[in-house]
C-alpha positions as CSV (number, residue, x, y, z in Angstrom):
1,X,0.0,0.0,0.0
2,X,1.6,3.2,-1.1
3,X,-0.3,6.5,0.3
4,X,0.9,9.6,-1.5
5,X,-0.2,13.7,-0.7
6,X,-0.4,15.6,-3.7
7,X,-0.4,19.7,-3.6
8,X,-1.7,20.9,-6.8
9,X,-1.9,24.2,-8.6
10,X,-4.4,24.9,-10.8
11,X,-4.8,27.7,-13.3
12,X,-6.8,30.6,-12.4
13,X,-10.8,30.5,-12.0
14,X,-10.7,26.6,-12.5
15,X,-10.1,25.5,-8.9
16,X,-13.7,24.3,-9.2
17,X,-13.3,22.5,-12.4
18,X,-9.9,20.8,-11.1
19,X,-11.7,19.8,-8.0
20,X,-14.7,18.0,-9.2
21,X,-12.6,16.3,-12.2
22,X,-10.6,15.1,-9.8
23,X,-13.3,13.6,-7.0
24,X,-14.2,11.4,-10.3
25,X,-10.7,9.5,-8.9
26,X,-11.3,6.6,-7.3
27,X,-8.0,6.2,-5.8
28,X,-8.4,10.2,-4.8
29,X,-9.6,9.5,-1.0
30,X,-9.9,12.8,0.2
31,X,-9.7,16.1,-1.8
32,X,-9.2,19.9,0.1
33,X,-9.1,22.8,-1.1
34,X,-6.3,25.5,-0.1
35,X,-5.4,29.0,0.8
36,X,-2.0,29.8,-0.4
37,X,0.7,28.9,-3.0
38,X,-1.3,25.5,-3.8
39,X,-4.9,25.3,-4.7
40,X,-5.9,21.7,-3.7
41,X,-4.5,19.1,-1.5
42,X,-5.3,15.4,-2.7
43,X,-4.8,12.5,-0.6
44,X,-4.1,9.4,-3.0
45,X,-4.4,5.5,-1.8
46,X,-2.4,3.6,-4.3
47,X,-1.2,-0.2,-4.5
48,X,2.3,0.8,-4.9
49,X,4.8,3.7,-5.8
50,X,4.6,2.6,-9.1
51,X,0.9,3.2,-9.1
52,X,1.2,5.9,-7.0
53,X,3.0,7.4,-9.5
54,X,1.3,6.3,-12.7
55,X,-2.1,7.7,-11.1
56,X,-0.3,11.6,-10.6
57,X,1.7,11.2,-14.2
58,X,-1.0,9.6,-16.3
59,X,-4.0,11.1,-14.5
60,X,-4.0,14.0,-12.5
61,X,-1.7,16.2,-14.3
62,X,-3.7,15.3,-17.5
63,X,-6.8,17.1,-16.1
64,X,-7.2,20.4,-17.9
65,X,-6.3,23.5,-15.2
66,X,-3.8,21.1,-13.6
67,X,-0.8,23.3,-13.7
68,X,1.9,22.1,-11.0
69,X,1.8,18.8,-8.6
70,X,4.4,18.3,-5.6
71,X,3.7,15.3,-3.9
72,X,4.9,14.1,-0.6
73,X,4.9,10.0,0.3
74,X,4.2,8.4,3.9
75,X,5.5,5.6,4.8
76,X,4.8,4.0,8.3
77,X,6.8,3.7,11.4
Protein backbone atom coordinates (compact mmCIF):
# COMPACT_ATOMS: atom_id res chain seq x y z
CA UNK A 1 0.00 0.00 0.00
CA UNK A 2 1.60 3.23 -1.12
CA UNK A 3 -0.26 6.50 0.33
CA UNK A 4 0.89 9.55 -1.52
CA UNK A 5 -0.20 13.69 -0.68
CA UNK A 6 -0.40 15.61 -3.71
CA UNK A 7 -0.44 19.71 -3.58
CA UNK A 8 -1.71 20.91 -6.80
CA UNK A 9 -1.87 24.24 -8.58
CA UNK A 10 -4.44 24.91 -10.80
CA UNK A 11 -4.81 27.75 -13.34
CA UNK A 12 -6.81 30.60 -12.38
CA UNK A 13 -10.81 30.51 -11.99
CA UNK A 14 -10.69 26.60 -12.48
CA UNK A 15 -10.08 25.47 -8.91
CA UNK A 16 -13.72 24.27 -9.18
CA UNK A 17 -13.33 22.49 -12.40
CA UNK A 18 -9.95 20.78 -11.07
CA UNK A 19 -11.65 19.77 -8.02
CA UNK A 20 -14.67 18.03 -9.23
CA UNK A 21 -12.61 16.31 -12.22
CA UNK A 22 -10.55 15.07 -9.80
CA UNK A 23 -13.27 13.64 -6.96
CA UNK A 24 -14.24 11.44 -10.26
CA UNK A 25 -10.74 9.49 -8.95
CA UNK A 26 -11.31 6.63 -7.30
CA UNK A 27 -7.97 6.24 -5.78
CA UNK A 28 -8.42 10.20 -4.85
CA UNK A 29 -9.60 9.51 -1.03
CA UNK A 30 -9.94 12.81 0.25
CA UNK A 31 -9.72 16.11 -1.85
CA UNK A 32 -9.21 19.86 0.14
CA UNK A 33 -9.10 22.83 -1.14
CA UNK A 34 -6.30 25.45 -0.10
CA UNK A 35 -5.41 29.04 0.85
CA UNK A 36 -2.02 29.83 -0.38
CA UNK A 37 0.75 28.88 -3.01
CA UNK A 38 -1.29 25.47 -3.80
CA UNK A 39 -4.91 25.30 -4.67
CA UNK A 40 -5.92 21.66 -3.70
CA UNK A 41 -4.46 19.07 -1.50
CA UNK A 42 -5.31 15.45 -2.67
CA UNK A 43 -4.82 12.50 -0.60
CA UNK A 44 -4.06 9.40 -3.03
CA UNK A 45 -4.44 5.54 -1.78
CA UNK A 46 -2.35 3.61 -4.32
CA UNK A 47 -1.19 -0.17 -4.46
CA UNK A 48 2.34 0.83 -4.85
CA UNK A 49 4.77 3.75 -5.80
CA UNK A 50 4.64 2.64 -9.09
CA UNK A 51 0.93 3.20 -9.11
CA UNK A 52 1.24 5.93 -7.00
CA UNK A 53 2.97 7.41 -9.55
CA UNK A 54 1.28 6.31 -12.67
CA UNK A 55 -2.14 7.70 -11.15
CA UNK A 56 -0.29 11.62 -10.58
CA UNK A 57 1.67 11.24 -14.22
CA UNK A 58 -1.01 9.59 -16.31
CA UNK A 59 -4.02 11.07 -14.51
CA UNK A 60 -3.97 14.03 -12.51
CA UNK A 61 -1.71 16.24 -14.31
CA UNK A 62 -3.67 15.25 -17.48
CA UNK A 63 -6.80 17.13 -16.07
CA UNK A 64 -7.22 20.38 -17.93
CA UNK A 65 -6.30 23.48 -15.24
CA UNK A 66 -3.82 21.10 -13.57
CA UNK A 67 -0.83 23.33 -13.70
CA UNK A 68 1.92 22.10 -11.01
CA UNK A 69 1.84 18.83 -8.56
CA UNK A 70 4.38 18.32 -5.59
CA UNK A 71 3.66 15.29 -3.88
CA UNK A 72 4.94 14.12 -0.60
CA UNK A 73 4.89 9.99 0.33
CA UNK A 74 4.16 8.37 3.87
CA UNK A 75 5.52 5.61 4.84
CA UNK A 76 4.79 4.04 8.30
CA UNK A 77 6.76 3.70 11.41
Amino acid sequence: MAIGFVLIRTAPGKERDVYESLMKIKSIVEMHPLFGEYDLLAKISAEDFQQLGEIIVDTIRTVPGVLETKTFTSVKL
